[in-house]
C-alpha positions in Angstrom: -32.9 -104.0 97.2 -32.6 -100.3 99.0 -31.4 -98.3 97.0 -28.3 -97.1 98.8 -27.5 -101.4 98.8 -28.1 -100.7 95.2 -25.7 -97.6 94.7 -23.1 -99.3 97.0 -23.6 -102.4 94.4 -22.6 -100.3 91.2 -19.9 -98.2 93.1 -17.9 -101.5 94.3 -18.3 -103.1 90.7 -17.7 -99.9 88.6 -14.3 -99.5 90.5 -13.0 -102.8 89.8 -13.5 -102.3 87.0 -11.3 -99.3 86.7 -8.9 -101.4 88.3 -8.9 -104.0 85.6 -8.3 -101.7 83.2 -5.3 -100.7 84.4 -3.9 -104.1 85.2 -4.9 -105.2 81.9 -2.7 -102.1 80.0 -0.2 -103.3 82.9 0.0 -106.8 81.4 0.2 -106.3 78.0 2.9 -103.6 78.7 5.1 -106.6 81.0 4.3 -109.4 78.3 5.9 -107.0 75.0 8.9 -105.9 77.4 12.1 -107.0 78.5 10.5 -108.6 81.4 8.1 -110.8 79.5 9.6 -114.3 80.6 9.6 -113.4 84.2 6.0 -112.4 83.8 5.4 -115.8 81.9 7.4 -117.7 84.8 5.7 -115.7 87.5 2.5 -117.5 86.7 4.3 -120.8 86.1 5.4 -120.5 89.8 3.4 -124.3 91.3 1.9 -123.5 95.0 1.1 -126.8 97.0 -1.7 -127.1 99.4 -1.8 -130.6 101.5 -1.8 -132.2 104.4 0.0 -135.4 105.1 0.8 -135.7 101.0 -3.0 -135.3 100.7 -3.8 -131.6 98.8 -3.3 -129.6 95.7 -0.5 -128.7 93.7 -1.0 -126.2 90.9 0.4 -123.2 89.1 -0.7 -119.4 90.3 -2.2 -118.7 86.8 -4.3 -122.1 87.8 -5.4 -121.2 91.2 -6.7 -117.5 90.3 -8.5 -119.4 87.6 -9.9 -122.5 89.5 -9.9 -121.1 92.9 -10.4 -117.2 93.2 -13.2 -117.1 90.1 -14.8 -120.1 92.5 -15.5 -117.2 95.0 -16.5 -114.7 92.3 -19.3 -117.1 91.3 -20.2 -117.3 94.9 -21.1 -113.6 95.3 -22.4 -113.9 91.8 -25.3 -116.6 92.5 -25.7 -114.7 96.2 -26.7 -111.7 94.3 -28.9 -113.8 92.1 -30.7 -115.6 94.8 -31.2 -112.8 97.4 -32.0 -110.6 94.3 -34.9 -113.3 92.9 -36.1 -113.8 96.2 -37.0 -110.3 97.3 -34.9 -107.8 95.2 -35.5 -106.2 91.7 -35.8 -109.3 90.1 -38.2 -110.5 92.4 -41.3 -110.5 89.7 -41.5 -111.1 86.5 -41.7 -107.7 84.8 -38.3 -106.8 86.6 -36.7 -110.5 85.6 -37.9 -110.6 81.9 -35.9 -107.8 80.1 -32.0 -109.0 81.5 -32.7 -112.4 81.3 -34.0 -112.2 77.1 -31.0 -110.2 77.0 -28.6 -112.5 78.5 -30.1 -115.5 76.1 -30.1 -113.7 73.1 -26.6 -112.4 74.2 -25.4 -115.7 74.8 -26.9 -117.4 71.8 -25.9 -114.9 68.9 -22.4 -114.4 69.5 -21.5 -118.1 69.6 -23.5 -118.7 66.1 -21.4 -115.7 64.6 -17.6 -117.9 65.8 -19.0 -120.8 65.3 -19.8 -119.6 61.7 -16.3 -117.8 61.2 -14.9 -121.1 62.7 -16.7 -124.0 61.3 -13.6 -125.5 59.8 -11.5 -125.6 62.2 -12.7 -128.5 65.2 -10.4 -127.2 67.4 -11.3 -123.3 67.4 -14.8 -124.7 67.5 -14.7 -125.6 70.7 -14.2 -121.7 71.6 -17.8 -121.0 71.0 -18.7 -120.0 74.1 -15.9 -117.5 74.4 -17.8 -114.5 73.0 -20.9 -114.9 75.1 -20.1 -113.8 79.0 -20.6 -109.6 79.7 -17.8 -108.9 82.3 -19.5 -107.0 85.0 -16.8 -105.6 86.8 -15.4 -104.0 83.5 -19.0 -103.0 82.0 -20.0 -100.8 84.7 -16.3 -99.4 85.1 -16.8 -97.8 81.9 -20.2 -96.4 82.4 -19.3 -95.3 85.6 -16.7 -93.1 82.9 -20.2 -91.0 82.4 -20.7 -90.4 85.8 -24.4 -89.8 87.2 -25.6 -88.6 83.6 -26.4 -92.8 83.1 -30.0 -93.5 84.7 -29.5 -95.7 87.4 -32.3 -98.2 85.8 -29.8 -98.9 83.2 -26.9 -99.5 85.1 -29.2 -102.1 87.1 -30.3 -103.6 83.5 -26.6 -103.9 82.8 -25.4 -105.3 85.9 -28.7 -107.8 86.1 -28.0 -108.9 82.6 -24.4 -109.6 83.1 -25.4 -111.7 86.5 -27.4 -113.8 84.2 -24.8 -113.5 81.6 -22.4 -115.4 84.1 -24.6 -117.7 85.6 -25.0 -119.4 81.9 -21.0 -119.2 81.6 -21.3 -121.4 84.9 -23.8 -124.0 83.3 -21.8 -124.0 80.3 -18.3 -124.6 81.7 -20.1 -127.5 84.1 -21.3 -129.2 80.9 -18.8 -128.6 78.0 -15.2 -128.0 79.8 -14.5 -131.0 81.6 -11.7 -133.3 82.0 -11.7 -136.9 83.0 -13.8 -137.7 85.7 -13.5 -138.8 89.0 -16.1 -141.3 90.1 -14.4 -140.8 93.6 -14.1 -137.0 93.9 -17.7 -136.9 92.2 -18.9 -139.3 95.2 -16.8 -136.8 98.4 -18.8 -134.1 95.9 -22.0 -135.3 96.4 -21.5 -136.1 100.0 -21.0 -132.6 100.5 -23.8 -131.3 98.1 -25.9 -133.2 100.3 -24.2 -132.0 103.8 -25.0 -128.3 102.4 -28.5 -129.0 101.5 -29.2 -130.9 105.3 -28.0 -127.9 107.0 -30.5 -125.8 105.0 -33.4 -127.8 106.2 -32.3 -128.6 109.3 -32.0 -124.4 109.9 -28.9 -124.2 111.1 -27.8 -120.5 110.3 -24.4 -120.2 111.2 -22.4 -120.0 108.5 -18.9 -121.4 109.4 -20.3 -125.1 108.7 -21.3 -124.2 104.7 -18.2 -122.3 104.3 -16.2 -125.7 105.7 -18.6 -128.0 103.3 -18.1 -125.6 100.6 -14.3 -125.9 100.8 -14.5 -129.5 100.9 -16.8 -129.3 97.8 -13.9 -126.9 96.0 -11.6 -129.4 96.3 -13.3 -132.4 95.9 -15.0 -131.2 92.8 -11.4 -129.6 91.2 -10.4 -133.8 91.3 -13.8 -134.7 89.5 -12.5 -133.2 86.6 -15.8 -130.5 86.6 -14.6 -127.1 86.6 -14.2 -126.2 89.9 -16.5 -122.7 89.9 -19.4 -124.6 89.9 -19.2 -125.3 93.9 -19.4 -121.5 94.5 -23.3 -121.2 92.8 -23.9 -124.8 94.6 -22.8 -123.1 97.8 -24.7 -120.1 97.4 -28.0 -122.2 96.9 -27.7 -123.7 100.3 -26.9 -120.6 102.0 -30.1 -119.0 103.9 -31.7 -115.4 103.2 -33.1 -115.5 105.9 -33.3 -115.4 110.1 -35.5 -116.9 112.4 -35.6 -113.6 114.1 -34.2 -109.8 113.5 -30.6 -111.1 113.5 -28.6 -110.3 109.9 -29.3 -112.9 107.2 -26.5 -114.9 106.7 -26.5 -114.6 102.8 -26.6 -110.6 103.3 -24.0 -110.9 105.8 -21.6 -113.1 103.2 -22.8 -110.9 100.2 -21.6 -107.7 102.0 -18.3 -109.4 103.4 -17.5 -110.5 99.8 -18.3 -107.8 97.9 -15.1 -105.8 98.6 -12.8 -108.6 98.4 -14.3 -109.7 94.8 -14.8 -106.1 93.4 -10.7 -105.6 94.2 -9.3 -108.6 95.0 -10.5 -111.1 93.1 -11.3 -109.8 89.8 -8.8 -107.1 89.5 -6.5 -108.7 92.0 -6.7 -112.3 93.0 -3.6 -111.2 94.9 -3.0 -108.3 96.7 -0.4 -107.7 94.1 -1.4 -109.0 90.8 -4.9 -109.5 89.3 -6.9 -112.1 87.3 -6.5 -109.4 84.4 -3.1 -108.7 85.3 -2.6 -113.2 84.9 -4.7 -113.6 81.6 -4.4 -110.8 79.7 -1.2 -110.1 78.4 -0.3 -111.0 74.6 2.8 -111.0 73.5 2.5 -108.9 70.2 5.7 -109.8 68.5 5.1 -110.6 64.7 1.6 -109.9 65.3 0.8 -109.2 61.6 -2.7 -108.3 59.5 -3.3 -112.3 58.8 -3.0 -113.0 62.5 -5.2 -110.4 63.2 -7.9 -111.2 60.3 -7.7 -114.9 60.9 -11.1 -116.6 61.7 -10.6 -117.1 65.6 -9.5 -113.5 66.7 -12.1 -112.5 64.6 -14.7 -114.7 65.3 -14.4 -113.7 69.1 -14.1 -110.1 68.5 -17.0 -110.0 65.9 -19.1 -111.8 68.4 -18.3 -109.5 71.3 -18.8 -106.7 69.2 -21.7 -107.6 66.9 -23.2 -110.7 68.4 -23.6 -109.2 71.8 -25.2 -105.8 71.0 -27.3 -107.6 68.2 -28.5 -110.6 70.3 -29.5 -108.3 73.5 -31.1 -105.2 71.5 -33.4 -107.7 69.0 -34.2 -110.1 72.1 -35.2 -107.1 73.8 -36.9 -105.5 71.1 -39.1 -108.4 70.6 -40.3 -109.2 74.0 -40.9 -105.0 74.7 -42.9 -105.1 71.8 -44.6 -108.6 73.2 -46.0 -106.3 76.1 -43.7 -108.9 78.6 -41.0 -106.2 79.3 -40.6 -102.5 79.6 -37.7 -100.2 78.8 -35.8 -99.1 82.0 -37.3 -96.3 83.6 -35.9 -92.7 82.6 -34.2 -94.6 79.3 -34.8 -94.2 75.4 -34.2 -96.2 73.0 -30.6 -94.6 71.7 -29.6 -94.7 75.1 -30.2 -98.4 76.0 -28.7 -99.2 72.7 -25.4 -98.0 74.1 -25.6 -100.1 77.1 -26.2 -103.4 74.5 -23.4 -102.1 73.1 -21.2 -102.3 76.6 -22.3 -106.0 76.9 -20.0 -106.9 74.0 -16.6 -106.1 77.1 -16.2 -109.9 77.6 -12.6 -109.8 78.8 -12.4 -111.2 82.0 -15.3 -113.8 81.4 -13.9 -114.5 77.9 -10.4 -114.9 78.9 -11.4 -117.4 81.5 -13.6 -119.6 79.0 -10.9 -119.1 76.6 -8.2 -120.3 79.3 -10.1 -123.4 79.6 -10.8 -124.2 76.3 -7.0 -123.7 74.9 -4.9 -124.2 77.8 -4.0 -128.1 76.2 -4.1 -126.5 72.5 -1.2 -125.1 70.2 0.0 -121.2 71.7 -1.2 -119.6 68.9 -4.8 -120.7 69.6 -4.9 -118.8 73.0 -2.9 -115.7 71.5 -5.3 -115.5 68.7 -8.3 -115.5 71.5 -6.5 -112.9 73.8 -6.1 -110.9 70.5 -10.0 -111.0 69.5 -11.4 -110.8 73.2 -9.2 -107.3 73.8 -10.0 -106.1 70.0 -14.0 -107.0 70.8 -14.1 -105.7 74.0 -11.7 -102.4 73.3 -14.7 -101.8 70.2 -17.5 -102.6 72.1 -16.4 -100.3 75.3 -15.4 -97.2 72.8 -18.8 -97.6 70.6 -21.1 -97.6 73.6 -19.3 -94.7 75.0 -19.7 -92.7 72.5 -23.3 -93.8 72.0 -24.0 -93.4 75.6 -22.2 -89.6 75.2 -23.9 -88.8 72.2 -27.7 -89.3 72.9 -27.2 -88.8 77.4 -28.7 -85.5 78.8 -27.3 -83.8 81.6 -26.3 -84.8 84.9 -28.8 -86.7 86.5 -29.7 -86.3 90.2 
């Protein structure tokens, strides 16, 4: 992509994720104060959506997490297609490097809970909470560095944690699922199939996918399959590009949504109060040394911290030295060690995944994966910091 699309790209993402940090300190503040049960009944507050007794009725905590991460996935497979299609990752030498990072990423930290965890079924489940880079967050604390961080490793991270998220999407559409719908799947695959028709057919206005899409959303949040999956289904049928020298509607949508996502959605699903601001706060009350050493907050925090920069910097290593891969350009190898390091900030990714997998189980079992994603990610962002500090030149230009 141009490279001012590029630098607009990281500016947008690094200052959500600013954002999020604050509204993260803001929520664990609220949930250890005086006001902790409003925040608690804040979230439990139901919203209805429906139309002649025909809708949805769910808690706010539930529609940030089922309906404004929907649109975050969007912008996240629009960034992957358009990016595959024509941008950086558009051959294989640019595609090879993020992508062995995201699987080893992805495949190391969940062997290290699962390990930690093994005797426990229930906390077993959570395996895939340590695997999922938060983007937004990642690049909010490089951005910390200013322009002394190459801007080929800021691309590696940000590619990498695209990929990261796109196996989160896979992973919730396989493993986190509730009863299913044969009905809702059927209006689902009506739709899937509407989307797909309109592709082929050429139509390029995009009100008609958005309209399918929505109908998708909902009919895919009654299947009992997570519903973020319709916003990578949605982005697949969207066109790159025009018939002529009018603006491709998938640039046009990416743009539009950039914004919004960068600080609205993830920082602030409402103009007010953010995803972070929903699923992060932990009450800390008799929070002791066992709680904190028990094998679930520590099997997601030593995944974040040691699966993550482990499974990215060996996956790496390995196919660099295969000749399949090169070392982002202007980087060292002390210096893109740091950035493996940053790919261990899960929190908003491993909240979500953690949401879904203990939002039926005992209290504790969420606490204890609040505690471990904020530990993990907290020693992950510090360590690749100072890494990052520590072996960075001066200001780049």
């Amino acid at each position: 992509m141009p490279l001012t699309r590029l630098r607009e790209f990281l500016r947008l993402e690094a200052a959500g994720g600013i954002i999020l940090m604050v509204t993260a300190a803001l929520a664990l503040m609220l949930s250890n104060s005086p006001w902790a049960d409003h925040y608690q009944r804040f979230f439990d507050t139901e919203i209805a959506v429906t139309i002649d007794k025909v809708g949805v009725v769910k808690p706010l905590l539930l529609w940030i997490n089922d309906g404004f991460m929907a649109i975050f996935f969007l912008l996240v497979g629009l960034e992957i297609k358009r990016e595959i299609l024509e941008g950086q990752l558009s051959s294989r030498d640019q595609v090879v490097l993020p992508a062995a990072g995201a699987l080893g990423g992805f495949v190391v930290p969940a062997m290290i809970f699962a390990a930690l965890n093994r005797g426990d079924p229930i906390a077993l489940a959570g395996w895939a909470i340590p695997s999922a880079t938060d983007i937004a967050f990642a690049l909010g604390v490089i951005s910390l560095l200013g322009n002394r961080v190459p801007a080929s490793l800021k691309l590696f991270l940000a590619s990498l944690a695209i990929f990261d998220d796109l196996a989160a999407v896979v992973v919730i559409a396989l493993f986190y699922t509730a009863d299913l719908s044969t009905a809702a799947l059927t209006g689902a695959a009506v739709c899937i199939t509407g989307l797909f028709l309109l592709n082929r057919l050429g139509v390029r206005a995009l009100t008609p996918y958005m309209l399918l899409g929505l109908c998708l959303w909902v009919f895919v949040l009654k299947s009992g399959v997570h519903a973020t999956l319709p916003g990578v289904v949605l982005e697949t049928a969207i066109p790159l590009r025009a018939p002529d020298t009018s603006l491709s509607p998938l640039r046009w949508l990416e743009h539009a949504l950039h914004p919004w996502v960068a600080y609205f959605v993830l920082p602030a699903c409402l103009p007010a109060f953010a995803f972070a601001f929903a699923n992060a706060g932990v009450p800390l009350y008799g929070v002791s040394m066992d709680h904190l050493m028990g094998a679930l907050p520590l099997g997601v925090a030593a995944g974040l911290f040691l699966g993550k920069q482990l499974g990215v910097m060996v996956t790496c290593l390995c196919v660099i030295r295969l000749g399949w891969a090169r070392l982002p350009e202007g980087s060292q190898w002390l210096p893109f060690y740091g950035v493996c390091l940053l790919t261990g900030i899960g929190f908003t990714m491993s909240l979500f995944v953690g949401n879904l997998t203990f939002g039926s189980a005992p209290d504790t079992y969420l606490s204890a994966t609040r505690i471990g994603v904020l530990a993990g990610s907290l020693l992950s962002a510090l360590a690749g910091l100072v890494v990052l500090h520590l072996t960075l030149g001066d200001a780049r230009t």
